[in-house]
N, C-alpha and C positions, 0 to 999 in steps of 0.2 A: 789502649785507652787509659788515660791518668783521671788522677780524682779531680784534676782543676776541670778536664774536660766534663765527667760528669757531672760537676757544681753547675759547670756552663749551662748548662742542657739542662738542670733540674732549673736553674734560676730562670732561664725562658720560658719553661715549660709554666710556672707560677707566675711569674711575672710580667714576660714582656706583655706591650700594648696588643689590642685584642679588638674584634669588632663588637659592637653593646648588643646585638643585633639577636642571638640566643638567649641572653639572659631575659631581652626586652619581651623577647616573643614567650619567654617561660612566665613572667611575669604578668600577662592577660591572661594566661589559662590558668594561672595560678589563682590570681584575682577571679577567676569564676568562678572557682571550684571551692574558695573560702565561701564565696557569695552563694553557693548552691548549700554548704554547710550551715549559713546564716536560717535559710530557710527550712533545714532538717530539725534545728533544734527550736525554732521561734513555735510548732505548735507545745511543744510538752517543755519549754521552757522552764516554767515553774515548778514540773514536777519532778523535773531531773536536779535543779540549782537553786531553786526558793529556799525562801525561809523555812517551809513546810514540806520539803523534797523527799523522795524516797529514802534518800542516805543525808540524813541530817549533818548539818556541817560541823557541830560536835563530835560524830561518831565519826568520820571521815579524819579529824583531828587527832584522834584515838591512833589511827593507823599510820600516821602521819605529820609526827611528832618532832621533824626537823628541815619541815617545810619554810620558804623563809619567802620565795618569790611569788603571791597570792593577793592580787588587788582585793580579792574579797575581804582579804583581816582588815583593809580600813574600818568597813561596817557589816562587820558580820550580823546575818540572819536580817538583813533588810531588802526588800523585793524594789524597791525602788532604785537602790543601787545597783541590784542586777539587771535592770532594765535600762539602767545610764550604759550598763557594760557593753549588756549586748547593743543597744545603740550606737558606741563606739564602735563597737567590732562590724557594726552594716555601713557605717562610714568611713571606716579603713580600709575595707575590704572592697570599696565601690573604689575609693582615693587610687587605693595599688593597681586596680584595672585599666584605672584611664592615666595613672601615670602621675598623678597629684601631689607633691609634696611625698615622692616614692619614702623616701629614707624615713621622714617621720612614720609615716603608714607601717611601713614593717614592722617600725619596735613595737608601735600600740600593735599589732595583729599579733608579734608574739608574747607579747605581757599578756593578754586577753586569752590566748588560746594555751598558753600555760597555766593560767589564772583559773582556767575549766576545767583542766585537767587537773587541779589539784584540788578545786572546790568537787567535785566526783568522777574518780578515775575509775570509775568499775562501770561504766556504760561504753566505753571508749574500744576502739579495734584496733588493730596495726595501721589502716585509713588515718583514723587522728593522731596516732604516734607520727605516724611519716610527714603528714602535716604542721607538727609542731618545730622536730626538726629542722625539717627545709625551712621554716619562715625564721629560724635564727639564723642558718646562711645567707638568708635573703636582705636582713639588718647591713649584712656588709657585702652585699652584692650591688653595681652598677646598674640598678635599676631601672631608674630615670631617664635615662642616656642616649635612649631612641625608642622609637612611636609612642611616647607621652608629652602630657600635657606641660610635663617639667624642660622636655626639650623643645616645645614649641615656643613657650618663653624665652628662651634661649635665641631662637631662631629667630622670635619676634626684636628680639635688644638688638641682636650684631646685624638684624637686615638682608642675611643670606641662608641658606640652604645650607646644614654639613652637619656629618656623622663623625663625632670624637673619639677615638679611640681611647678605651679604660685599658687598665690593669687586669691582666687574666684570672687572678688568684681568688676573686669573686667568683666567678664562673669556675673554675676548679672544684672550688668548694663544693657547690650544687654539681659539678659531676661526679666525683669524689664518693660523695655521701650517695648519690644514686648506684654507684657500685658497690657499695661497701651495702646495701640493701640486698644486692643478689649474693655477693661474696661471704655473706651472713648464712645466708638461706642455704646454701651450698652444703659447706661447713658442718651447719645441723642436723641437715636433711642426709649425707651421708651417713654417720655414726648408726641412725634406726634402721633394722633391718627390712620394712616396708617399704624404705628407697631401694634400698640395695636389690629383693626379690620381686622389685614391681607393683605392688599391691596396693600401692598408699593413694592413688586416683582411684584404685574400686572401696577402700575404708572410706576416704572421705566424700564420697558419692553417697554414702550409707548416713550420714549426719541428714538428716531430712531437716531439720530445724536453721540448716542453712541455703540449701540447696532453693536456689530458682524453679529451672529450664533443665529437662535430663542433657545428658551430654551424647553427644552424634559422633561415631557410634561409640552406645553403651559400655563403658568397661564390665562387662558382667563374665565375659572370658577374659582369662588369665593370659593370653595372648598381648589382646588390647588393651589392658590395665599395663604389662607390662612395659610396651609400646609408648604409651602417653606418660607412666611416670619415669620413664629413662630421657625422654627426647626435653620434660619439664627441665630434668637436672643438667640436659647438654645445654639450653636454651638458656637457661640462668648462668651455667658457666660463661659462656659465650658473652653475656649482656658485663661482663664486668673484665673480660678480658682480649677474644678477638673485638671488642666493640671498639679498640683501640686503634685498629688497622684500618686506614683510610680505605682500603679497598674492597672492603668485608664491612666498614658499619655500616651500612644502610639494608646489606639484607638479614643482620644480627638484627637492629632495629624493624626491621618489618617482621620477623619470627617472634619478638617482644610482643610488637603488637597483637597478634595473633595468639600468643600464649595470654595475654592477659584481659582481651575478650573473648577466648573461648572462657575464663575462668569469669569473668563478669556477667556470662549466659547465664552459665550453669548455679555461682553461689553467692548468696545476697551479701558482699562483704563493702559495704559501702564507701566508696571512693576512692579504696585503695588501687582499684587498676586501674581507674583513670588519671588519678594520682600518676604511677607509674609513668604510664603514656605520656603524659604532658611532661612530665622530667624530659623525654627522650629527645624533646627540641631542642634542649642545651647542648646535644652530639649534633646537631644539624650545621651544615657547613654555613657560614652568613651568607656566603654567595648565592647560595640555594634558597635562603629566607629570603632576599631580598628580592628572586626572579620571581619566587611562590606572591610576594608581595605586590609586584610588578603586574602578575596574571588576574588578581583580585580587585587590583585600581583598575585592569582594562575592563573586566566584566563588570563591575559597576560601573562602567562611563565615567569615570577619573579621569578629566583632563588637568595636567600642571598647569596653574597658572601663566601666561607669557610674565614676561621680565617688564619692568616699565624705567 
């Protein structure tokens, strides 16, 4: 094997044409799941972001002294403009689900969801960290490109039916960074000796202040505990590495899934494993989106149009 060949293979692997079809599909659960955020902060809006908010935007400034990207410094401590904000952000957030002018949509969701996090970061979980993230891949991600309203325009101008092939390195991105999530966690959770001796699913079982739903069955033996926090850290390896092998992702993916709703029973960590989940579409083969598509237009009585 020479380096030209390797270039080859890395410049395919990023670049060639790709089908839009996993981004597209990442892209409406994504769009949900900003739109289900929309609705987490719209009651106590004021009290987390206002002018009158728990962590004033001056004290916040304090800690935060070379922040530079914050729509809020146009009009600091004005309730009105946080309420332009958050409007914004319920119509960017609706715009990216149906596909509407995708590429403007994303930069307002991540100016906005940046703009929150630096107006008060101390409410926030690894859920909105991972959220803010992926919505800056998603600025340079083929968004639009299929099942949106952007490519129905498309479709309407040229008069026919058809699926464009992008650039892959959008889509890399978002999987990339999806691995580099368990690749992290990995890394960390090694070094403590809680992973190492099993323990660390019956500690954090013991956090009540997070905890749901108990966990079936209980880690309260040293067995069980040890059981679940080894097969955590096989599962996390796996989801950033066998996830790679076409012949092994999908049941690496279904062990994902399962690891990150037993963890959404059990601890109130909001969004971040469905977050997760919804990533895992961007490993789904298009061929396989487009039959799962195909099965959904027959069960609603979908008939294609005839041709005229």
């Amino acid at each position: 094997m020479s380096i030209k060949t390797i270039s080859k293979a890395v410049d395919r692997f990023l670049f060639a044409p790709t089908s839009p079809y996993p981004v597209a599909a990442f892209r409406i659960l994504f769009g949900l799941l900003l739109l289900q955020h929309c609705l987490f902060i719209y009651g106590d809006l004021y009290n987390w972001y206002g002018a009158k908010s728990l962590a004033l935007a001056q004290t916040v400034d304090l800690n935060n002294t070379f922040v530079c990207l914050n729509l809020f410094k146009f009009f600091p401590g004005n309730d009105l403009w946080l309420t332009a904000i958050y409007a914004a952000y319920v119509l960017a957030a609706l715009a990216l689900t149906l596909g509407y002018r995708s590429r403007i949509a994303s930069i307002v969701i991540y100016l906005i969801i940046v703009s929150l996090y630096h107006r008060n970061p101390y409410l926030l979980n690894s859920g909105d960290t991972l959220v803010r993230v992926m919505s800056f891949w998603m600025v340079f991600a083929p968004t639009g490109a299929a099942w949106s309203l952007d490519h129905r325009r498309k479709v309407k101008k040229y008069g026919f039916e058809f699926t464009e092939l992008t650039p892959s390195w959008g889509l890399r991105c978002l999987q990339l960074q999806f691995c580099c999530v368990y690749f992290h966690a990995v890394i960390t959770k090694i070094p403590g000796w809680v992973w190492v001796n099993g323990t660390a699913v019956y500690i954090a079982s013991r956090i009540e202040a997070l905890m749901k739903f108990p966990l079936i069955p209980e880690p309260e033996h040293l067995f069980i505990s040890q059981v679940i926090t080894w097969m955590t850290l096989v599962i996390e390896t796996a989801l950033f590495s066998l996830l790679w092998l076409r012949e092994l992702r999908y049941y690496v993916l279904g062990l994902g899934i399962c690891m990150h709703l037993t963890i959404d029973w059990c601890m109130n960590i909001p969004q971040f494993e469905w977050l997760m989940i919804a990533s895992m579409v961007l490993f789904v083969y298009p061929g396989d989106l487009e039959c799962a598509l195909k099965r959904i237009k027959a069960c609603c009585g979908y008939k294609k149009p005839c041709a005229t």
